[in-house]
C-alpha positions in Angstrom: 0.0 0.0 0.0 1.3 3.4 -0.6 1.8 6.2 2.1 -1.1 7.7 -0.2 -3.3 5.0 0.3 -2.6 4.4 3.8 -3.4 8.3 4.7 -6.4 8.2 2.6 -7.6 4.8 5.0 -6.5 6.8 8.1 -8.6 10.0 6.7 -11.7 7.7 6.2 -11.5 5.7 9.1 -11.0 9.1 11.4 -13.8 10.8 9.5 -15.9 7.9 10.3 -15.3 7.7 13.8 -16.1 11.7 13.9 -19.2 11.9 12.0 -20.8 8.2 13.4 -19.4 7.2 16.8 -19.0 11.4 17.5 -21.8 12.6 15.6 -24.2 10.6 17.1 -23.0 10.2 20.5 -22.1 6.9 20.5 -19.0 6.9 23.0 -19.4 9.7 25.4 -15.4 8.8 25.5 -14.6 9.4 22.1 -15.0 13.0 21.3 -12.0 14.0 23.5 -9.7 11.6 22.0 -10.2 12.0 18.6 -10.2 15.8 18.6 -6.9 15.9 20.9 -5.4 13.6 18.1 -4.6 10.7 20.9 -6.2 7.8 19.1 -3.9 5.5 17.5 -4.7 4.1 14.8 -2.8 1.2 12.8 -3.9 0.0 8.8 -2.9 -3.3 8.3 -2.2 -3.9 4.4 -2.4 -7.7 4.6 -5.4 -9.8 3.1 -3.5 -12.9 4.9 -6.4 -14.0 8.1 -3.0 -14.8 10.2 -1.4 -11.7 9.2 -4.6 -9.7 10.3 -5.2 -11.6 13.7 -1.4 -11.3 14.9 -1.4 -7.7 14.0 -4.8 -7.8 15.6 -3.1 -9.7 19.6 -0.2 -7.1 18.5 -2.3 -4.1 19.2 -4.3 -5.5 22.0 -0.9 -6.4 23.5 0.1 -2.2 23.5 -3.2 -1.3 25.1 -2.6 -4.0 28.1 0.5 -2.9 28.6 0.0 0.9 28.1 -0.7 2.7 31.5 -4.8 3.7 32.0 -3.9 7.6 31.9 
């Protein structure tokens, strides 16, 4: 995937998460992580199912061992 394509998923997927899970008031959480820019978000390029889930247990694996603040 090109850094093109990968900002234009990033874009989508941000836009997505501010106009649903925002807009309507899905996550009373959300709004002050996605407008402060904290939320990470990671595009995974493969179409592999193994490829997906370990990046999948990767990611889980940062939030348990990132510290609740």
């Amino acid at each position: 995937m090109s850094p093109s394509a990968y900002s234009k998923v990033e874009q989508r997927t941000r836009a997505w998460l501010d106009s649903f899970v925002v807009g309507l008031n899905l996550c009373p959480f959300a709004r002050p992580v996605i407008t402060a820019d904290s939320l990470r978000l990671t595009v995974c390029e493969s179409a592999q199912l193994e490829t997906i889930a370990a990046m999948y247990l990767q990611e889980l694996a940062l939030i348990c061992d990132s510290p609740e603040s």
